[in-house]
C-alpha positions as CSV (number, residue, x, y, z in Angstrom):
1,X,191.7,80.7,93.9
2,X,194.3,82.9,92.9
3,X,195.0,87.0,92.3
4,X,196.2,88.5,89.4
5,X,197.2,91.5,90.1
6,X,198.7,94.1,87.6
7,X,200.3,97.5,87.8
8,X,200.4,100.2,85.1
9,X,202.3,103.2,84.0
10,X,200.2,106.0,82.1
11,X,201.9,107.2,79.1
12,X,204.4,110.9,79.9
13,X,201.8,112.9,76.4
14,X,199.0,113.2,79.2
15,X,198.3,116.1,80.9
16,X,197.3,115.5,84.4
17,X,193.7,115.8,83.7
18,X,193.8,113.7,81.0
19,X,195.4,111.1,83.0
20,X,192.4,111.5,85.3
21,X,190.1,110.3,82.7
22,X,191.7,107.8,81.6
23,X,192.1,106.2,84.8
24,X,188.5,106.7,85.2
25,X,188.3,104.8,82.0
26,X,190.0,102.2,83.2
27,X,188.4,101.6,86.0
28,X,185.1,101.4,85.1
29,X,185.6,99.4,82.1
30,X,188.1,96.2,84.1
31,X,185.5,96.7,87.0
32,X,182.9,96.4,84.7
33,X,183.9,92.8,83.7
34,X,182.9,91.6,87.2
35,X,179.5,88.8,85.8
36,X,180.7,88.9,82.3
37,X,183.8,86.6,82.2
38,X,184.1,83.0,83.9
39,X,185.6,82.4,86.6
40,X,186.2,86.0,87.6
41,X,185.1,86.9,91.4
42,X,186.2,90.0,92.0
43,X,187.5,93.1,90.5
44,X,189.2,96.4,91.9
45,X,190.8,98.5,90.2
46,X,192.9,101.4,92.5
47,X,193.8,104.7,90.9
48,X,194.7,107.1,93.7
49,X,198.1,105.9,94.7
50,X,200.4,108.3,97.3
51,X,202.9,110.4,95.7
52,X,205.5,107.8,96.7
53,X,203.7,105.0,93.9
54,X,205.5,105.0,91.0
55,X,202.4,103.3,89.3
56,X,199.4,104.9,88.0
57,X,196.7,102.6,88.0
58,X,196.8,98.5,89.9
59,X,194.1,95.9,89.0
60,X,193.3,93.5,92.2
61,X,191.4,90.3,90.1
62,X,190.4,87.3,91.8
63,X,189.9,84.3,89.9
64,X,188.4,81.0,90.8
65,X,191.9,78.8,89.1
66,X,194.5,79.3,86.4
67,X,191.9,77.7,83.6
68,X,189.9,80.6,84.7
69,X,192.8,83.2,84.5
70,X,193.6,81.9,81.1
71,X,190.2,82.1,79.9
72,X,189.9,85.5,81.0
73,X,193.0,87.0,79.2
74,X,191.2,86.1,75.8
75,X,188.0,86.9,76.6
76,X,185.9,88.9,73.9
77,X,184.9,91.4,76.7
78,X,188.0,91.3,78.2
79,X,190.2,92.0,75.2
80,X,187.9,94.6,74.2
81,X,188.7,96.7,77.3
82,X,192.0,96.4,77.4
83,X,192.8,97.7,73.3
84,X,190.5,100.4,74.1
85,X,190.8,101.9,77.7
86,X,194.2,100.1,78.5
87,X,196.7,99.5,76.1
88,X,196.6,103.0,74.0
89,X,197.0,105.0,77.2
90,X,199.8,103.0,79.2
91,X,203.8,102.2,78.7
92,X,204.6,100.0,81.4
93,X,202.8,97.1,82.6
94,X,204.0,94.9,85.6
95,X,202.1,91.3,86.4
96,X,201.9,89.3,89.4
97,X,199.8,86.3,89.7
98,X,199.7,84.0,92.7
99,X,197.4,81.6,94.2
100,X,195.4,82.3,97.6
């Protein structure tokens, strides 16, 4: 098995409640995925962070191998949520994946 797990910065032309929503957005739609792509056991995605983050938003994916990981970056479903709820709304994205 392995993680992949990712950390985002929300775009500075968001208010704070806009920001809200869009993490909400995000959420929903990465957790979402959980049955729809291969390979992918588990999904959380954490948008409360302390003051002291300097990220807005961190998916936590578990994978069953890296043929898995790789099929689940060009997933239909998967791309879908990310150019819609993800991409337009962040500037910084960080990546980390390991095996478990």
């Amino acid at each position: 098995m392995l993680k992949h797990v990712i950390l985002w910065q929300l775009k500075d032309e968001f208010t704070a409640e806009e920001k809200e929503a869009i993490k909400a957005g995000i959420k929903s739609g990465l957790e979402g995925l959980k049955g729809q792509v291969p390979g992918l056991l588990e999904v959380i995605v954490y948008t409360n962070g302390l003051a002291s983050s300097n990220a807005d938003v961190m998916l936590d994916a578990t994978l069953e191998n890296e043929d898995a990981l790789k099929g689940y970056a060009v997933h239909p479903v998967h791309v879908e949520v990310a150019d819609t709820k993800v991409r337009p709304f962040t500037k910084t994205r960080m990546c980390l994946d390991f095996e478990i």
